[in-house]
C-alpha positions in Angstrom: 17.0 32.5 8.9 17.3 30.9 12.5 13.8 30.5 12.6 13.5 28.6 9.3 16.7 26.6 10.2 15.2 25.1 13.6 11.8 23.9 11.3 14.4 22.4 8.9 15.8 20.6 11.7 12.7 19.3 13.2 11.4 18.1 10.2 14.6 16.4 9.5 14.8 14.6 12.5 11.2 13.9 13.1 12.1 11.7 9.6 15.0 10.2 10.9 13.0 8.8 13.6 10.1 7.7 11.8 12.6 5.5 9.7 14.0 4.1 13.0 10.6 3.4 13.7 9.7 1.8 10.6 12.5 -0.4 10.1 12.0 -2.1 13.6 8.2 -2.4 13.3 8.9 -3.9 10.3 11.4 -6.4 11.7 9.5 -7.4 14.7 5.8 -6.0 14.4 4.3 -3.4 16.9 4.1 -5.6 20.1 7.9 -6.5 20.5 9.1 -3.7 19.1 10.4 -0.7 22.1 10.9 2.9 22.2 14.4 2.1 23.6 15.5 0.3 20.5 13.9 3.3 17.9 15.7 5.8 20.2 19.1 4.0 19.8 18.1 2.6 15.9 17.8 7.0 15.4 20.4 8.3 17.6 17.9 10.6 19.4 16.7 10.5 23.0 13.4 9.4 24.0 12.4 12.5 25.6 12.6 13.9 22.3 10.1 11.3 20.7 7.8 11.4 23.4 7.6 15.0 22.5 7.4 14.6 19.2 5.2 11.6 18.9 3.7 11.4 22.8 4.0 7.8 22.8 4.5 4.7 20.7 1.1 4.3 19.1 2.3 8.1 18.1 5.1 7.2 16.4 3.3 3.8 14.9 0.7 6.3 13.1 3.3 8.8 12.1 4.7 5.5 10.2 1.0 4.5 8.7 0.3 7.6 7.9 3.7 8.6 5.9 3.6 5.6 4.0 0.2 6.1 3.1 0.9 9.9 2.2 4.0 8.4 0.1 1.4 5.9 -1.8 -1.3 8.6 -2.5 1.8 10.8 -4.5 3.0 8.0 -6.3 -0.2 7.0 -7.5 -1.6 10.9 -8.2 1.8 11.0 -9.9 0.7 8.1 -12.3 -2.4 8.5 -12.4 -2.8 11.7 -13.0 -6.6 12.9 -12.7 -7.9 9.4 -14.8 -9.4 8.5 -10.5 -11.4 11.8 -10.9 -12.5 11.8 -14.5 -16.2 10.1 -14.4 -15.0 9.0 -18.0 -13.3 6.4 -16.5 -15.8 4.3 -14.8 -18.2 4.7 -18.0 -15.5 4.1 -20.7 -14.6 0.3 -20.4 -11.3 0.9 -22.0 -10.3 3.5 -19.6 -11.5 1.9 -16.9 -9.8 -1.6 -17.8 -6.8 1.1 -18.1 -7.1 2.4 -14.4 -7.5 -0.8 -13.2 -4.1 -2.3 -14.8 -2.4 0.7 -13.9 -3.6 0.6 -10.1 -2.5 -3.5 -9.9 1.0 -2.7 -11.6 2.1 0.7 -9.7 0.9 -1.1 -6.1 3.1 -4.1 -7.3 6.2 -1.7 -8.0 5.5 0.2 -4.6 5.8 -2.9 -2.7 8.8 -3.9 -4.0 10.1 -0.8 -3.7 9.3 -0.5 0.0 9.5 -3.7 1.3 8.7 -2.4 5.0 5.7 -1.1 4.6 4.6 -4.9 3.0 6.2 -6.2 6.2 4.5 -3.9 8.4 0.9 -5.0 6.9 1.5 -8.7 7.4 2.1 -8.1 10.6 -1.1 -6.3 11.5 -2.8 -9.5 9.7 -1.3 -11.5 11.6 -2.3 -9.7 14.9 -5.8 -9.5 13.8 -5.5 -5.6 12.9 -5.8 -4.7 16.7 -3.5 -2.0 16.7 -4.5 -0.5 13.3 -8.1 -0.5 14.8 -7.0 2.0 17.6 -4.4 4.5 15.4 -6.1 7.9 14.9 -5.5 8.1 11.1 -7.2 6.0 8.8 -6.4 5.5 4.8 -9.0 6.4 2.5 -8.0 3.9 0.0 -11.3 1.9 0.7 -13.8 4.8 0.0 -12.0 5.7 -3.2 -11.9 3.0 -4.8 -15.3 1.7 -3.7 -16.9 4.6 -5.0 -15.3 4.1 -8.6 -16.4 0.7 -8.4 -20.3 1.7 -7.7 -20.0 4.1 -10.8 -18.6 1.6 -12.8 -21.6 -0.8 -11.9 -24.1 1.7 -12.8 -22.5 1.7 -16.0 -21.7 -1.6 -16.7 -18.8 -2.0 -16.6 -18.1 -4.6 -13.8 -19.7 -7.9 -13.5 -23.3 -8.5 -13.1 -22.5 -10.8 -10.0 -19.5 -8.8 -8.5 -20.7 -6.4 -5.6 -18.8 -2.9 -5.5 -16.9 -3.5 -2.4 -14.9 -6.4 -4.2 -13.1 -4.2 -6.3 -11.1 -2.1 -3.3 -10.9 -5.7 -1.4 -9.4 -7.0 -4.7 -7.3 -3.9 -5.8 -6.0 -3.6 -2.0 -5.2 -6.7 -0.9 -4.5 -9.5 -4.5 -1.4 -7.6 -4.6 0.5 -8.7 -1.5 0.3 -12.3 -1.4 1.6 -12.3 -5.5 4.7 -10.0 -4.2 5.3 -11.8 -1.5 5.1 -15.3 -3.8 6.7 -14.5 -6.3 10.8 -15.1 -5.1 9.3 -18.4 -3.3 7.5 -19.4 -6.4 10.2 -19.3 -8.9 12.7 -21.1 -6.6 10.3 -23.9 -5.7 10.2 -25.2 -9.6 12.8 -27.4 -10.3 14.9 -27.1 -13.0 14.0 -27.9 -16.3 10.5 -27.1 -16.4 9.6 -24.1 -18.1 7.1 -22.8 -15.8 9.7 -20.1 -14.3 8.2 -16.0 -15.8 10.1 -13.1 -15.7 8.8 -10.6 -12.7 7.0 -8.6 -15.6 5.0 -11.4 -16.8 4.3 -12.2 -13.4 3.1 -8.9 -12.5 0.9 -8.4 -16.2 -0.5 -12.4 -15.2 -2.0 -10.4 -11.9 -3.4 -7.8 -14.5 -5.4 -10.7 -16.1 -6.8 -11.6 -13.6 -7.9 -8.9 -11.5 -9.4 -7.3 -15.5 -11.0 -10.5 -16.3 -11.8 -11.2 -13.2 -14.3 -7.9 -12.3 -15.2 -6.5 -15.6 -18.1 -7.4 -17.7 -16.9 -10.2 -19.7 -19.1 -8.7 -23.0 -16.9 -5.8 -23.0 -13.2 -7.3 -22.9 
């Protein structure tokens, strides 16, 4: 029982700090954020950090790497096994299927952690240099890139769209239409019907990513 109590601990605490951590490197990107400020932000000491994380590129990581173990369960939870099934890159109506379903549940995870969209504008912004040197790299890429050679192979994509567009596309379309959408709506002045609910706005993105990769013969 003690034994099992003091891992129930650790594991407890190591997640308070890692949301210390990822609220300030969301606030004020990797380079200005410090240690000290975590540490205070969490309530626990640095020496404790340090030990669990060695250093601040440790705990940076830890925060990469949850949030990407986070986006893998809510998608397999989705999903289900339609990214495994070689049905869906040869069936255009499943695969126009996966493809909606992968735009509007990364929408819906953005919104519902706004840090994590935060943290990846700021590594944009700095160029990706410190996601360049973090030990643990998302396999997002590789997935999706794979489908997307299947799904040529069978037709299913565009006869001028190369594979790697479709994980570019699926990746990275979604953040700048989250992060629009709020400034968009307020910009229009009033009057002119132009203003779209934020479901519309996320099925528009749907549109175009479908129409935009698939073989037009088969939509």
């Amino acid at each position: 029982m003690q034994r099992k109590r003091k891992t129930y601990d650790a594991a407890r605490t190591k997640e308070m700090i890692l949301d210390a951590a990822e609220e300030m490197f969301a606030e004020h990107g990797y380079s200005a954020t410090r240690v000290d400020a975590i540490a205070s932000l969490s309530g626990y000491n640095k020496s404790l950090i340090y030990q669990y994380f060695q250093d601040k590129l440790g705990l940076y990581t830890g925060v990469i790497k949850r949030a990407d173990q986070l986006g893998n369960t809510v998608f397999e939870g989705l999903l289900g096994s339609s990214l495994a099934d070689s049905a869906t890159t040869s069936d255009p109506s499943k695969f126009r299927q996966m493809l909606g379903a992968v735009i509007r549940n990364s929408f819906q995870f953005l919104l519902d952690h706004p840090r994590y969209l935060k943290i990846y504008l700021w590594e944009a912004a700095e160029e990706w240099r410190v996601w360049k040197s973090i030990a643990y790299s998302p396999d997002d890429i590789i997935l999706f890139h794979r489908l997307a050679e299947s799904a040529k192979e069978n037709g299913l994509l565009r006869k001028d769209i190369e594979p790697i567009m479709v994980p570019i596309v699926l990746m990275n379309l979604v953040i700048p239409f989250v992060q629009s959408y709020r400034r968009l709506n307020e910009m229009m002045p009033d009057g002119i019907q132009s203003k779209i609910s934020l479901e519309q706005y996320k099925e528009q993105l749907v549109l175009i990513v479908v129409y935009g990769l698939m073989e037009p013969s088969l939509l």
